[in-house]
N, C-alpha and C positions, 0 to 999 in steps of 0.2 A: 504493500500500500504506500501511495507515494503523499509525503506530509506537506504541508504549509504553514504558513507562521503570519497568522492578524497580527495586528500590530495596533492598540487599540480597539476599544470597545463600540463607544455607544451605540447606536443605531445601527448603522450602516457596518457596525465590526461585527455585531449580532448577526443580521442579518445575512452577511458573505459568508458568514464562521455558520451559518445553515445552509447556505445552498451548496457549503463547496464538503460539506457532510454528507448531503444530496448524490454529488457526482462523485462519491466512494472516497475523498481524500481523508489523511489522517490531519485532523485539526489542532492546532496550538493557536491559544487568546491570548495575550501579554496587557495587561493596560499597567500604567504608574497607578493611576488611581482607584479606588474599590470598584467591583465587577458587579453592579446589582442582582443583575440576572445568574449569576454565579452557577448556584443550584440547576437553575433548570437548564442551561447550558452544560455541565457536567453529566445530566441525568441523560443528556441525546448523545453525550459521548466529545464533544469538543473539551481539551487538557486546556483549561484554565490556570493562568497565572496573572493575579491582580497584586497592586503596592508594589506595584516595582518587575523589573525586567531580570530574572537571574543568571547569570552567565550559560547555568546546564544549557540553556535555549540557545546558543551559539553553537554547541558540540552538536546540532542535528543536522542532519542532511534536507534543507528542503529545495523541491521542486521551485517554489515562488512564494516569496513576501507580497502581503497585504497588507498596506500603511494608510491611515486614517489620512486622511490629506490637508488637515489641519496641523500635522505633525512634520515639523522642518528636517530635512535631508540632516541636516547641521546637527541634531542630538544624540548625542555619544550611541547609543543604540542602535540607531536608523545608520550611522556614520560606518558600526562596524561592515555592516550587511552592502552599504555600497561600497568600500572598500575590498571587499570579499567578491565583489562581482555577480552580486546575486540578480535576480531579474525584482524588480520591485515594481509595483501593479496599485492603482486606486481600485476599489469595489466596483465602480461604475466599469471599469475595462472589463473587469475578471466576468461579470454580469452579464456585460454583452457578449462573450461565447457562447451562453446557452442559450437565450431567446431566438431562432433563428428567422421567427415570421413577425420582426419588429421593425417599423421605419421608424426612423430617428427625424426630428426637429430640434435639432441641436445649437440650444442658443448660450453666448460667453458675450463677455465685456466688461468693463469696469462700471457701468452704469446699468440699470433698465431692466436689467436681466430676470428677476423676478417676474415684474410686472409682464413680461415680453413675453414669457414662458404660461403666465398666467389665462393672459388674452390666447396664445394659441392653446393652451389644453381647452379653452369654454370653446372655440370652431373647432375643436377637434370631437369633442361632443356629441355635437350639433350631427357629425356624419355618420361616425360608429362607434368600433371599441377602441377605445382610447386611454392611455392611463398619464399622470404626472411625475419625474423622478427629477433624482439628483439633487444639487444646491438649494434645491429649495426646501427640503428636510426630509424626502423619500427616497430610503434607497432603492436604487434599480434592483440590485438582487432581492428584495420582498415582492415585488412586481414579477419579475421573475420563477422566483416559487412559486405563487398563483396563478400564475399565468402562461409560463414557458409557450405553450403549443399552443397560442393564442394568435392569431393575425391583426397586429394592433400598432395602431399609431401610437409613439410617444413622444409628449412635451416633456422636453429635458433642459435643466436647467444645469453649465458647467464652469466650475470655478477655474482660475488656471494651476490653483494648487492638483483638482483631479486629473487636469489636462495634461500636468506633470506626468500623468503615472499611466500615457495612454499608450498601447506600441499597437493594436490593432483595429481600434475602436472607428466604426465606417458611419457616419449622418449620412444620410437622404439629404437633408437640407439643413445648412447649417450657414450661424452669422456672427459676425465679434459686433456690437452693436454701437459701441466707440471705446476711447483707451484714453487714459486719465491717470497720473499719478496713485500708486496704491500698494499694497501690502511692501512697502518698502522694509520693512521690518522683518518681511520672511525674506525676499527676492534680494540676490546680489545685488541687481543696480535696476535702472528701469528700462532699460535693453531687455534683461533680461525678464521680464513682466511681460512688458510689448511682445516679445517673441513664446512666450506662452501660451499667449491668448490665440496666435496664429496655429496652435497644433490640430485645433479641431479641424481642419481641411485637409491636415496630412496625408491620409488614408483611403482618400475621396475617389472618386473618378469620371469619367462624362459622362454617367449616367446619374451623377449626382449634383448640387446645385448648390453654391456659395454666394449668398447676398453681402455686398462689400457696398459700405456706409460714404460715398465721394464727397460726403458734406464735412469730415473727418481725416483732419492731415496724418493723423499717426497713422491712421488704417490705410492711409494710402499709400503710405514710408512702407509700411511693414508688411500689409498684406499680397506679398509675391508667392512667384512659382505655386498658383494654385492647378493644382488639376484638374478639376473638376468646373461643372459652367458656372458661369459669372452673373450675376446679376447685380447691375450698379441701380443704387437707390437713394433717393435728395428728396429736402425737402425745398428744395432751391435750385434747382438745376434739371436740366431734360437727363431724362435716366431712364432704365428700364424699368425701374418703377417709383415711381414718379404722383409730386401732388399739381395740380390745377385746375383753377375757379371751386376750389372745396373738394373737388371729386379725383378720388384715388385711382391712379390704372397702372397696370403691367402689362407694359408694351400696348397693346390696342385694344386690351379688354379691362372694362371697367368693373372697380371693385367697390367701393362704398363712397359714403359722402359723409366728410368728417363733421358736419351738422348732427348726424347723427349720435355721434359718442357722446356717452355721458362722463369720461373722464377729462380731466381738465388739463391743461398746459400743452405747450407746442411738441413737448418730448412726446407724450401720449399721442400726438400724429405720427411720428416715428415709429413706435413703440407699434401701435395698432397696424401702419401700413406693413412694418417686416412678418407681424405674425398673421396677416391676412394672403398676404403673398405664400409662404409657408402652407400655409394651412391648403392652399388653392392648389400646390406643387405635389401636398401630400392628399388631394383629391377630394378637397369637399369644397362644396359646389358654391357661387357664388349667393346664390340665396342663403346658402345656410351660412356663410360666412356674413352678411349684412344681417342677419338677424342674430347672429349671436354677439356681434359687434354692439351694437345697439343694446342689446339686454347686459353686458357686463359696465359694471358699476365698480370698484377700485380693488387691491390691493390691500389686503390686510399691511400697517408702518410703511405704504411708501404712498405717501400725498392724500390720505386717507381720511375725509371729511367724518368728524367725530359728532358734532354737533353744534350747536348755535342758543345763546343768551341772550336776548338787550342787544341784537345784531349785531354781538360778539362771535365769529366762527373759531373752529379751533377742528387743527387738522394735525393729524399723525404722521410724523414722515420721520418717525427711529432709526427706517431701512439708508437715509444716508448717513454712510458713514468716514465720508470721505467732502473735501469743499466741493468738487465738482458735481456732485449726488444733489446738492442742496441749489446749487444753479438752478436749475427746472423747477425747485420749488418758489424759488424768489421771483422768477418769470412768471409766475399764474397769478402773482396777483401785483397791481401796480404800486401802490402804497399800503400805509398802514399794517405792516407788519411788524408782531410783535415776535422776536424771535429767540426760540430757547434752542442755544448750540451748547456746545462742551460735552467732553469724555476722555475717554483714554486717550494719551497722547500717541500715533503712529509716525510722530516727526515727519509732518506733511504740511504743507504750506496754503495758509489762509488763503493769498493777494486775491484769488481767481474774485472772491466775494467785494473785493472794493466797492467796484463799477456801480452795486445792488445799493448800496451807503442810501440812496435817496427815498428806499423803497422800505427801509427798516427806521423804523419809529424809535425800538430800542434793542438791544441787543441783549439779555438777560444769560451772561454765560456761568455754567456751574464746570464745576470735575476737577480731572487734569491739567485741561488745557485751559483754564476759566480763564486767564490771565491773556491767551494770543490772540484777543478777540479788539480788545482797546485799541489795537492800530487799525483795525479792519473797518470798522465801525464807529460813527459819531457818537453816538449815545449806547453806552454798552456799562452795566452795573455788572460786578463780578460776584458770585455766590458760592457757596459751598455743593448744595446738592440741588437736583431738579425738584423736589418738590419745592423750595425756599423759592427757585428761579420760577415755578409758576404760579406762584400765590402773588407774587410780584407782578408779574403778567397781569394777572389777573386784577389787581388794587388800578393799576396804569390804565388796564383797557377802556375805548370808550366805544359805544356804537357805531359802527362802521370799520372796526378794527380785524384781524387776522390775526390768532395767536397761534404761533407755526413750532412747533416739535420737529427741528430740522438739524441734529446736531452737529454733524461733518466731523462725525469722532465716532469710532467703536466705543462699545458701551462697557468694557473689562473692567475700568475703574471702579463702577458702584454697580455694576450689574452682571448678571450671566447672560446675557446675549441682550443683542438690538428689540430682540420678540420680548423680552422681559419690561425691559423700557418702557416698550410703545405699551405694552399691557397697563403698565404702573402710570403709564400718562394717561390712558385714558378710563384710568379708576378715579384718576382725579379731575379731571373733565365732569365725568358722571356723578363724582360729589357733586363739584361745583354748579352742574344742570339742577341737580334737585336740592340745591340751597343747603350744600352739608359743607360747605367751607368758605 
């Protein structure tokens, strides 16, 4: 029996550490931290090793490493195995060997990507069977256990940390949606980020289709030697797919009329026209793609209208975590925005937001980073924690205001993920509606 070595847990190390128990391998779990599922992982037969990683796990012979992709090449652990020459693999690669009747809608980028994957899984819907994976918190291999010998389109969402770990993995139709300064803290440099995000077309060929963003200089620096067909897409420019007088078309067939969205800002035209195009590539039809366009309503933390007071709005946008993420949210509305940024610091550079200066009323920064906000920003009060920075919000607001949850920071400092945030933001939104704070 030929062994493997997970390399982390949570979700997606569960889940792989089940399917590859599925296809007869002998399974090793290693996480640093407690293993919850422990037990019932042991009990199907996966050798569990949680608190720590113990050398015995380096004397084995294995076939292939599976590494969490949250987990940097660079930790003593992971270092020895690439030093060793081992093959090392993300969940989502190892995943896609089994599924064999799966087309991919394979969407990456430093921005959007949620939201992009979101709108295409709702057309995907719309046609047949369909499922959601990847970056957006499902792993493929759970989709795969249930589903293996299923004939089904998937909306896939891909970091460049998984894209890292890709050597065979094939999209149907796949996009990097723009490229922005970002995980500078995992990535040697931003070369090397930029050229990450480029893997998911490696594999491709001209029977498959790569939407490349012309409105975007990096993408156009970086996105070379693609195999696979091209499709250039603007929201500014004649393109293959392409906006004018309101109404979307690829090449000479028209696709919806962005009247009709009910999400808001110029990205969301972007966002809507790649996963409409997509959606049409992976064969659902244009009715069904303008009615499900029209029926999706937002993103759970990314620009995520929460509610309204005394024509005070207040909208969720936890999901950026970087200054360019928060762009698009400063463009949807002209003034009056009250804006709560700060968190962990990723030693990434404010300036992008200057320009917005006329459009932010005050700037209410907490965390980390509360302090790199004062150059950015005319009016900017420095806090300790988000809640202190929206009850302040909140005392300042007047009618006619926007108080925006935009922070251009990972949320590590006070929280366990961006979904915790946006959750705790808007527990206090929903005080604040029914007069509890």
């Amino acid at each position: 029996m030929k062994s493997v070595l997970v390399i982390g847990s949570a979700r997606s190390g569960t889940a792989v550490s089940k399917l590859l128990l599925k296809k007869g391998f002998e399974v090793y779990l290693t996480d640093s931290g407690i293993v919850s599922n422990k037990e019932e992982l042991e009990t199907l037969g996966v050798k569990v090793y949680d608190e720590g990683h113990p050398d015995t796990l380096k004397e084995i012979n294995y076939e292939f490493v599976v590494k969490n992709p949250g987990i940097p090449y660079t930790v003593a652990f992971i270092d020895y195995f690439v030093k060793q020459g081992s093959k090392i693999y993300t969940e989502i690669e190892v995943a896609s060997w089994y599924a064999k009747e799966f087309h991919y809608g394979a969407i990456t980028g430093t921005n959007g990507k949620t939201t992009t994957v979101s709108i295409l899984y709702a057309l995907l819907k719309k046609h047949g069977t369909s499922y959601v994976a990847g970056n957006i918190g499902i792993p493929l291999s759970e989709v795969v256990l249930e589903h293996e010998k299923e004939d089904a389109n998937i909306a896939l969402e891909l970091s460049n940390f998984q894209l890292l770990g890709m050597e065979s993995f094939k999209p149907k139709v796949s996009v990097v949606t723009n490229l922005a300064p970002d995980h500078l803290d995992y990535m040697k440099d931003l070369d090397a980020y930029y050229e990450s995000k480029m893997k998911i077309y490696r594999n491709t060929d001209q029977e498959d289709y790569f939407l490349r963003n012309i409105d975007d200089e990096e993408i156009m620096k970086y996105a070379k030697n693609i195999p696979c067909k091209i499709i250039d897409y603007s929201l500014e420019k004649k393109a293959d797919l392409y906006l004018k007088d309101n109404l979307v078309y690829y090449k000479d067939t028209y696709l919806f009329d962005i009247k009709t969205l009910k999400l808001v800002g110029k990205h969301n035209i972007s966002n809507s026209m790649v996963a409409a195009c997509m959606a049409y590539l992976l064969g659902v039809s244009i009715e069904e793609i303008q009615i499900g366009l029209h029926e999706f309503t937002s993103v759970e933390h990314r620009l995520e209208y929460v509610g309204e007071k005394d024509r005070i709005r207040f909208f969720n946008d936890s999901k950026a975590t970087n200054a360019e993420a928060v762009v698009p949210a400063l463009e949807s509305f002209d003034k009056n925005i009250i804006l709560l940024a700060g968190g962990y610091d990723k030693k990434l550079s404010f300036d992008i937001l200057k320009p917005y200066d006329n459009r932010v009323k005050c700037c209410f920064s907490f965390g980390e980073t509360k302090k790199e906000f004062k150059n950015i920003f005319s009016h900017v009060e420095e806090l300790d924690t988000m809640e202190e920075a929206f009850d302040k919000a909140v005392q300042l607001a007047k009618p006619g205001d926007v108080i925006l949850l935009s922070p251009a920071c990972a949320s590590y400092d006070q929280f366990t993920s961006y979904e915790q945030r946006g959750k705790i933001f808007k527990e206090y939104v929903y005080s604040y509606l029914n007069g509890g704070r």
